[in-house]
C-alpha positions in Angstrom: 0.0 0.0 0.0 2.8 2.6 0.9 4.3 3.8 -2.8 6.7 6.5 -1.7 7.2 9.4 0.8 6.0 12.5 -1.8 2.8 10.0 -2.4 1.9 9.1 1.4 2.3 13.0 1.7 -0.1 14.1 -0.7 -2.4 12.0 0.4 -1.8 13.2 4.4 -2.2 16.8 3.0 -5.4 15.9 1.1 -6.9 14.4 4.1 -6.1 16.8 6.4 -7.5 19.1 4.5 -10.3 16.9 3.9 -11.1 17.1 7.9 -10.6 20.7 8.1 -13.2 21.9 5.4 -15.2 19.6 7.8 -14.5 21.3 10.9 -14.8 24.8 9.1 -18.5 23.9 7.5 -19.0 22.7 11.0 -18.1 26.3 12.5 -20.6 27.9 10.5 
């Protein structure tokens, strides 16, 4: 499952972002 360091990172960044759109649409 684990490719390569640049790839487990985008997908970090795309799911933390992920959660904080959440939390912001959540705030409103």
């Amino acid at each position: 499952m684990v490719r390569t360091h640049a790839n487990t990172s985008e997908w970090t960044d795309g799911f933390l972002t992920h959660i904080i759109r959440k939390i912001i649409d959540n705030v409103r």
